[in-house]
DRENPA-3360 file (N, C-alpha, C; in nm, 2 decimals, always signed):
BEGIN
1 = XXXXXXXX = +0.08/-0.12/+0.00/+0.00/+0.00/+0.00/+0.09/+0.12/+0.00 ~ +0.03/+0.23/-0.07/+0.12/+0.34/-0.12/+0.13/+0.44/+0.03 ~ +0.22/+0.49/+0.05/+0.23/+0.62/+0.19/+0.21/+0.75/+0.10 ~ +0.15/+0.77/+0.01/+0.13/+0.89/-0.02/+0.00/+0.94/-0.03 ~ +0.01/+1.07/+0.03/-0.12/+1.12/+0.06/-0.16/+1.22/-0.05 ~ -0.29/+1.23/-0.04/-0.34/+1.35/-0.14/-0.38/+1.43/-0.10 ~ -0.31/+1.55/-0.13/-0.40/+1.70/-0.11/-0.53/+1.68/-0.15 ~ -0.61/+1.79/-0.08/-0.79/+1.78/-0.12/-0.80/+1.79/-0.22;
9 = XXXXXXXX = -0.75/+1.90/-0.31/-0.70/+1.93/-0.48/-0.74/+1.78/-0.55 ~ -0.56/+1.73/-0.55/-0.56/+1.57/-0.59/-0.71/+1.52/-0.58 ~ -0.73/+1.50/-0.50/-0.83/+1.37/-0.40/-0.93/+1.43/-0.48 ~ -0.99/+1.54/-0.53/-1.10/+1.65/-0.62/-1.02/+1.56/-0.74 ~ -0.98/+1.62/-0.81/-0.93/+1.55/-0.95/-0.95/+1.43/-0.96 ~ -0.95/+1.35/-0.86/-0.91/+1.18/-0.89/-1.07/+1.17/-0.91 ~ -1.16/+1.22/-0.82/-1.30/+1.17/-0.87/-1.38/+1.20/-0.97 ~ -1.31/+1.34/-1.08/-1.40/+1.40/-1.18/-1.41/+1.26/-1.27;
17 = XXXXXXXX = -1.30/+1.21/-1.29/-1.31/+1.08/-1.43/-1.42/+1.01/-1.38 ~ -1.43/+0.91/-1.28/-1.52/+0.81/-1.24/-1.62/+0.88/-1.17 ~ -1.64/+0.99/-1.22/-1.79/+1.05/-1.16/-1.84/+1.10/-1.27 ~ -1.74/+1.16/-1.38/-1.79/+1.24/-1.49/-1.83/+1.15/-1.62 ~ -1.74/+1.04/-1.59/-1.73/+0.98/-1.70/-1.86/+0.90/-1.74 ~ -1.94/+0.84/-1.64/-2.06/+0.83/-1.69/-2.19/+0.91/-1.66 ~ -2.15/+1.04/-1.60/-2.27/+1.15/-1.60/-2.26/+1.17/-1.79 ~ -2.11/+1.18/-1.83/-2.14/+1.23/-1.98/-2.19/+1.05/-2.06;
25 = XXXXXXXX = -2.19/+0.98/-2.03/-2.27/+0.86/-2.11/-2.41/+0.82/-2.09 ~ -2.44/+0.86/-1.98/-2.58/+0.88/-1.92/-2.63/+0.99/-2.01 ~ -2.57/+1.10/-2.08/-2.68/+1.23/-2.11/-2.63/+1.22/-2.22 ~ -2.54/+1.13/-2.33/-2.53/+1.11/-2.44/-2.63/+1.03/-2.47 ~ -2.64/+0.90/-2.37/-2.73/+0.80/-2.41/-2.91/+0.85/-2.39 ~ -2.95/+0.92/-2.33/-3.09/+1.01/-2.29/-3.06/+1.12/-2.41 ~ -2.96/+1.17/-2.46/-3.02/+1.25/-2.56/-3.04/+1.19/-2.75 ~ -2.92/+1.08/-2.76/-2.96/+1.01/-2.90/-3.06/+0.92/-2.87;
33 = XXXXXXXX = -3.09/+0.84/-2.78/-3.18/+0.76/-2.82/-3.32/+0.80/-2.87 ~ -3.41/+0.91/-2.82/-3.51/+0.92/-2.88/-3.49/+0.99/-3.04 ~ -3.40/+1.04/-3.04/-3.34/+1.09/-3.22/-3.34/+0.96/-3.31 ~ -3.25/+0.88/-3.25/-3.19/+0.81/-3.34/-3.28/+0.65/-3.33 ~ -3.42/+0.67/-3.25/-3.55/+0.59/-3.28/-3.63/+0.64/-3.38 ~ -3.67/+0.73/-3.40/-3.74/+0.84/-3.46/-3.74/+0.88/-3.63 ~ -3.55/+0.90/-3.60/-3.51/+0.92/-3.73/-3.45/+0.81/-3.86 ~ -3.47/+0.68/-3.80/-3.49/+0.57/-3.95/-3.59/+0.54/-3.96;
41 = XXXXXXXX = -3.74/+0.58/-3.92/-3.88/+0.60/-3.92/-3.89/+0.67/-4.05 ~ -3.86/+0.79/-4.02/-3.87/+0.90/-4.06/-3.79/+0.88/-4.23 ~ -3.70/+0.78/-4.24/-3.61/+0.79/-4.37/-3.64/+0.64/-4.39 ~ -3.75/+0.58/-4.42/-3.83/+0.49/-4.47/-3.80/+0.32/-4.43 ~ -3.70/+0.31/-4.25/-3.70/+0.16/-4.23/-3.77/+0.08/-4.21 ~ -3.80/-0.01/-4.23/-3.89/-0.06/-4.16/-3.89/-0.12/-4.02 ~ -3.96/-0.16/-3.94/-3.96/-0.20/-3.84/-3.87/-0.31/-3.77 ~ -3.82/-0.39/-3.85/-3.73/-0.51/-3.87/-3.61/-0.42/-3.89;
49 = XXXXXXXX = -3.58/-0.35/-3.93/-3.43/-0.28/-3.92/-3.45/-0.21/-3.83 ~ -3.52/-0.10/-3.79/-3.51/-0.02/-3.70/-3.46/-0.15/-3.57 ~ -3.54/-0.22/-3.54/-3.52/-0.34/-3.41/-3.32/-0.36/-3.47 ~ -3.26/-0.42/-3.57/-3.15/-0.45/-3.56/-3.08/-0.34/-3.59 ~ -3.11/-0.20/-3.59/-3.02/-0.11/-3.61/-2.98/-0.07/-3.47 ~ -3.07/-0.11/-3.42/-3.05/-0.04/-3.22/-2.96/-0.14/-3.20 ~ -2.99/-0.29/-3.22/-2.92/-0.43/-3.18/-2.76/-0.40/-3.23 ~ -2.74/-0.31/-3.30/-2.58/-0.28/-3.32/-2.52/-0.23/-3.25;
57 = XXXXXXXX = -2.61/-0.08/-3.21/-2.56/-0.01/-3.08/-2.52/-0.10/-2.96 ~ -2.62/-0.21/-2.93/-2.59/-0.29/-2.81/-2.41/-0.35/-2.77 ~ -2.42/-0.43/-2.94/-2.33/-0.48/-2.97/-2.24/-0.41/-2.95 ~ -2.19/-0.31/-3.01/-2.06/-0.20/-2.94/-2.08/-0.21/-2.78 ~ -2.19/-0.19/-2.74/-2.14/-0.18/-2.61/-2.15/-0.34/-2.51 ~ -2.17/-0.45/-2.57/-2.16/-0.53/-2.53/-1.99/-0.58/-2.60 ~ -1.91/-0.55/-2.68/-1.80/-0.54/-2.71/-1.71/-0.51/-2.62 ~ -1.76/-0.40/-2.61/-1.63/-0.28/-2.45/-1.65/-0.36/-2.38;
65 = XXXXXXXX = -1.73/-0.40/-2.31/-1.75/-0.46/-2.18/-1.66/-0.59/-2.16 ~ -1.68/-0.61/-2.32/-1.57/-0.80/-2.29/-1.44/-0.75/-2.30 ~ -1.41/-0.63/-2.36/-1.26/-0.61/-2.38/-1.23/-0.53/-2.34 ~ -1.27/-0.46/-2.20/-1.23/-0.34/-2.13/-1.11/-0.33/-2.04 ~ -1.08/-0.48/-2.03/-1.00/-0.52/-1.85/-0.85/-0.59/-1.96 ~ -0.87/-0.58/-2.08/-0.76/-0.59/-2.16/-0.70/-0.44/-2.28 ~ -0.81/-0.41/-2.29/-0.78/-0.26/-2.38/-0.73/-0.13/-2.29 ~ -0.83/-0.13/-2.18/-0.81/+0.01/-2.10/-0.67/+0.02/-2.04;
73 = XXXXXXXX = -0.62/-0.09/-1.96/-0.48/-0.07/-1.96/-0.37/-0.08/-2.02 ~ -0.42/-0.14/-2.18/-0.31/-0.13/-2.28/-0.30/+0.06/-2.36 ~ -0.41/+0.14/-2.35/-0.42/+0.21/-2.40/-0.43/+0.34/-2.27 ~ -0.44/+0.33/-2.17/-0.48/+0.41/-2.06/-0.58/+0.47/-2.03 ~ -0.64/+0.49/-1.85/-0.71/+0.54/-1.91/-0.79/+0.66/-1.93 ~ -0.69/+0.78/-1.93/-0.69/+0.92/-2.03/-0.73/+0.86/-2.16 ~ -0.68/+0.81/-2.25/-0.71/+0.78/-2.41/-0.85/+0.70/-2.40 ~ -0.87/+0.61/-2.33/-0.98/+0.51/-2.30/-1.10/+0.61/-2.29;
81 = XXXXXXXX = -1.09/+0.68/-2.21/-1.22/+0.80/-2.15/-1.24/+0.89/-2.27 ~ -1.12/+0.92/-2.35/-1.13/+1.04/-2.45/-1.20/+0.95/-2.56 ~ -1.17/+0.85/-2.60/-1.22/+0.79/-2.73/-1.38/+0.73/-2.72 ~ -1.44/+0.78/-2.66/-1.58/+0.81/-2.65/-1.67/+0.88/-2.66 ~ -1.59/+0.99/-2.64/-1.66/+1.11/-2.68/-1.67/+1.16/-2.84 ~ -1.50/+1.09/-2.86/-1.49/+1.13/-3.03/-1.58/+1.07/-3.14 ~ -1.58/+0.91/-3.07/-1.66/+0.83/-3.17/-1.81/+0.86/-3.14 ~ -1.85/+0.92/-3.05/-1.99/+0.89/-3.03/-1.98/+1.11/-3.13;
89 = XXXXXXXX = -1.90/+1.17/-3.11/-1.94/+1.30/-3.18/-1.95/+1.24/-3.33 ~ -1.83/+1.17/-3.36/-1.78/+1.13/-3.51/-1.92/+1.05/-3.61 ~ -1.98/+0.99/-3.49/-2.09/+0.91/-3.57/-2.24/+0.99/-3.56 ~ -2.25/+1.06/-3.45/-2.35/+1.17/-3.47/-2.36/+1.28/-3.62 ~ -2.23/+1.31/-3.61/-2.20/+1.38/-3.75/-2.20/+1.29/-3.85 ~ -2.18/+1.19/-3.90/-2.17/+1.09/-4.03/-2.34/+1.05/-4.00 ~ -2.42/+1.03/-3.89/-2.59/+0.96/-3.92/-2.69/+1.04/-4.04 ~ -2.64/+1.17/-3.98/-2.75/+1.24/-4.04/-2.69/+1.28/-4.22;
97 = XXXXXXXX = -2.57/+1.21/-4.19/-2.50/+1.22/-4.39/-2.54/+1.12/-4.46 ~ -2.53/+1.02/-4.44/-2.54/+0.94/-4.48/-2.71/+0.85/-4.52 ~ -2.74/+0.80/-4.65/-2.87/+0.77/-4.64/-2.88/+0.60/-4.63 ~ -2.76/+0.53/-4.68/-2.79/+0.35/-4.68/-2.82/+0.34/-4.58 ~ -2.92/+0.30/-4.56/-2.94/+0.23/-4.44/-2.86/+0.11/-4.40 ~ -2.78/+0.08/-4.46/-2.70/-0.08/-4.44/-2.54/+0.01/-4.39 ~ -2.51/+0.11/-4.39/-2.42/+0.17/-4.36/-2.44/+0.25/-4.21 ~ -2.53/+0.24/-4.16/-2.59/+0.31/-4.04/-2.60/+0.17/-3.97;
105 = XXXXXXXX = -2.55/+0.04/-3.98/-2.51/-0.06/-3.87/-2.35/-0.02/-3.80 ~ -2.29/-0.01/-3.90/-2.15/+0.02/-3.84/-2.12/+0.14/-3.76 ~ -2.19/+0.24/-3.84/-2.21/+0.40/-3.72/-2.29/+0.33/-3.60 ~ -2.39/+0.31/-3.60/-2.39/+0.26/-3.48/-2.36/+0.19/-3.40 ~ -2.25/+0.08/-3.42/-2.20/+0.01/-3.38/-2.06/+0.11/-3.31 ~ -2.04/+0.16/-3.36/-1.88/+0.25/-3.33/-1.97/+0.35/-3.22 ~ -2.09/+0.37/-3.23/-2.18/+0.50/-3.14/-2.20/+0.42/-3.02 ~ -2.22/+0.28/-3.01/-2.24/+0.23/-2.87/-2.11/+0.18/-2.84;
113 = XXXXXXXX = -1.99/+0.17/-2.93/-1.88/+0.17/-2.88/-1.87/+0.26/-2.76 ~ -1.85/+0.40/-2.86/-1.82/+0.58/-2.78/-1.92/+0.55/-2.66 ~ -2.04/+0.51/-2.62/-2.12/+0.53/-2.57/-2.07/+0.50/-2.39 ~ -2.02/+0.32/-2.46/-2.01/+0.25/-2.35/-1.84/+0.29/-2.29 ~ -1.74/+0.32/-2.35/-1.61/+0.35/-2.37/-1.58/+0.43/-2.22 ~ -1.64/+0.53/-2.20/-1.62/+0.63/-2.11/-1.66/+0.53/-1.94 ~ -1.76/+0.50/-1.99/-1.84/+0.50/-1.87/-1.77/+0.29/-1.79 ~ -1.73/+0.23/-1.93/-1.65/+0.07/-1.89/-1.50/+0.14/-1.83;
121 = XXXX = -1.47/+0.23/-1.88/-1.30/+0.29/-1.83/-1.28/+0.29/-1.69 ~ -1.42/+0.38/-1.64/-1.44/+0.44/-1.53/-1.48/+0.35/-1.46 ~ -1.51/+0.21/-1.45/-1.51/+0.10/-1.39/-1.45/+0.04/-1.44 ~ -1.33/+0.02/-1.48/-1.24/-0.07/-1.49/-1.11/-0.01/-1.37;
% end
């Protein structure tokens, strides 16, 4: 066990990540989901895709979760926390570009990646 102590400072900083980290996945995931239910309605899916276009998102985040306790500390986790926010902005910006519907599995798969990313770090 380590003999070093932390200023209040420190001991402040150490909790922003594993406190912040899934307040920002919680209010990513409460603000796309009703969008991104709505909006392959809206651009002619049918109901059978809409069901497996969410089942992608899962998938990303049932991904992280198996490979979190091997990736996070190969990559750290500063870079682990940050690559969730990118992929979940990066695929926000590519949904609404894009019309194939068969190309909107992989954005969302990389979006429940970013989703889950932050918030598996911060428990690992």
């Amino acid at each position: 066990m380590s003999d070093a102590v932390l200023s209040p400072r420190d001991r402040f900083r150490c909790l922003i990540a594993p406190i912040g980290a899934p307040a920002v996945v919680s209010m990513s995931s409460s603000l796309t989901w009703p969008i991104l239910a709505e909006s392959p309605r809206n651009r002619g899916f049918g109901d059978s895709a809409i069901g497996l276009n969410a089942a992608a998102r899962f998938a990303g985040i049932v991904i992280v979760a198996l490979m979190a306790a091997k990736v996070v500390p190969r990559v750290g986790f500063p870079r682990a926390i940050a690559l969730g926010p990118g992929l979940v902005g990066g695929a926000l910006l590519l949904l609404p570009l894009v019309r194939d519907r068969h190309a909107w599995f992989p954005i969302r798969f990389l979006l429940g990646i970013g989703i889950s990313s932050p918030f598996t770090a911060g428990d690992t």
